[in-house]
N, C-alpha and C positions, 0 to 999 in steps of 0.2 A: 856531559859529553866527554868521551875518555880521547883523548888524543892519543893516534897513535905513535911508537918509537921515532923519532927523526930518518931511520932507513928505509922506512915506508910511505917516506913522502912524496916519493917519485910519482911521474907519470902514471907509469903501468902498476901500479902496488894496489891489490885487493884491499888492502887496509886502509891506502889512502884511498880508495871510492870512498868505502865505510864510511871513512871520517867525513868526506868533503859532502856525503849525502846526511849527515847528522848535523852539518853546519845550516846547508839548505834549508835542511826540514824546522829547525831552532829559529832559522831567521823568515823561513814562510808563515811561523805560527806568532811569530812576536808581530810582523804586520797584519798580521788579520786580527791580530788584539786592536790594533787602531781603525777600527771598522766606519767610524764617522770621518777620520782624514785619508783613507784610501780608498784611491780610485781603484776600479775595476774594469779590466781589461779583458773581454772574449774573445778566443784569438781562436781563427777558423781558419782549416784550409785555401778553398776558396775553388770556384770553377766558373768556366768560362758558360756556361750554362743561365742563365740569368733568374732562373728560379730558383736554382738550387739555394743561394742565399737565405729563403724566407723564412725555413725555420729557426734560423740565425738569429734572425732580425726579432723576431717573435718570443726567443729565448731572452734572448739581451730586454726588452720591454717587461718580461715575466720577471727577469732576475731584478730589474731596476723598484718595479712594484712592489712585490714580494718577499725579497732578500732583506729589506730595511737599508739599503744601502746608500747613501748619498751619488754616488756617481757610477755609474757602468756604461763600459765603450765597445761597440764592437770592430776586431779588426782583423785582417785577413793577412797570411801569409804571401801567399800570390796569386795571380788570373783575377783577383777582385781588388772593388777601391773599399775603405782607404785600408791601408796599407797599418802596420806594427808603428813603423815609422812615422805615418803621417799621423796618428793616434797620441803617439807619445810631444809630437811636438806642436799639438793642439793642446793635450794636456798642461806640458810646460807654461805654456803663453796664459794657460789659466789660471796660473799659479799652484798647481799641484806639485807633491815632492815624494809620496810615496803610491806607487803604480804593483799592483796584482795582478800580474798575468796570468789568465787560467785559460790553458791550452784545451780547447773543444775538439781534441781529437781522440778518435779510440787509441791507438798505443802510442808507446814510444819510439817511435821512427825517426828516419834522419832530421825533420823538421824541429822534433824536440830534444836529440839527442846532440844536431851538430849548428845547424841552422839558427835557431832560438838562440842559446849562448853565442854563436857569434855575433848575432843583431844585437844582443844588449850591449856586451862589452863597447860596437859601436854607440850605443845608444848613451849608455854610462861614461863613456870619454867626451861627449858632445854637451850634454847636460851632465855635468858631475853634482849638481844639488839634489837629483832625483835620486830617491833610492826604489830598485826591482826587488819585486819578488816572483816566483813562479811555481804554477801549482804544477802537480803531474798530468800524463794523460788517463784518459775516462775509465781503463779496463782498472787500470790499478785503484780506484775506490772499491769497495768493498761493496757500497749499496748499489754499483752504476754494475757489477758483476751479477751481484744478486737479481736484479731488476731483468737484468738480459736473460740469464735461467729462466725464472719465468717466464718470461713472453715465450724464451723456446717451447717450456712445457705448454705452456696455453694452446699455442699453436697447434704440436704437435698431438696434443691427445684431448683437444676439443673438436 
């Protein structure tokens, strides 16, 4: 990672997103190297709908079987329980220290761009022996792009 100049540390500085999205990405791949001591965190919108939840719930169960993973949680932004919050400090009590958050939303919108970071920072001052990580949202993988292409062509010209 090249760090940039000290005048581009600021706030508003193109170079410092750069930077500060190259730390992120260094520090979301070094915890997914510890795949047997991190938890995994599915983090949904959430609605007041009461079905809406189930393919959630279904995913979270797929990724737990599936993924080879010791631990997956799921947890909802708002209108559902439990909550980012109440997740993480279930976690804590279980003795966990390193949590993957991987936001189940299609883009990056307020909740992942303003929301999210502020919840940790509380969450990281309350528990300071836990350390976060976070994935992005859905559009920006490359196979969750691909996958949706298709279905449009399926659709469209079957």
């Amino acid at each position: 990672i090249r760090r940039p100049p000290r005048s581009t540390l600021d706030r508003s500085s193109a170079a410092s997103d750069v930077y500060k999205r190259q730390i992120l990405k260094k520090r979301r791949y070094r915890m997914l190297l510890k795949k047997n001591s991190t938890a995994v965190v599915l983090l949904a919108h959430g609605s007041s709908d009461p079905n809406w939840k189930n393919p959630f719930i279904e995913l979270t169960k797929e990724t737990l079987r599936e993924g080879g993973l010791r631990k997956v949680s799921l947890a909802f932004f708002e209108l559902e329980k439990p909550s980012l919050e109440d997740i993480v400090a279930k976690l804590h009590t279980e003795g966990e220290k390193n949590i993957f958050i991987f936001p189940v939303l299609l883009a990056n919108g307020y909740h992942l761009k303003v929301d999210l970071p502020k919840r940790l920072k509380v969450l990281s001052e309350k528990y300071p022996g836990l350390e976060f990580a976070t994935g992005s949202a859905l559009i920006e993988q490359l196979n969750v792009r691909k996958s949706i292409s298709e279905l449009i062509k399926q659709v469209t010209f079957s």
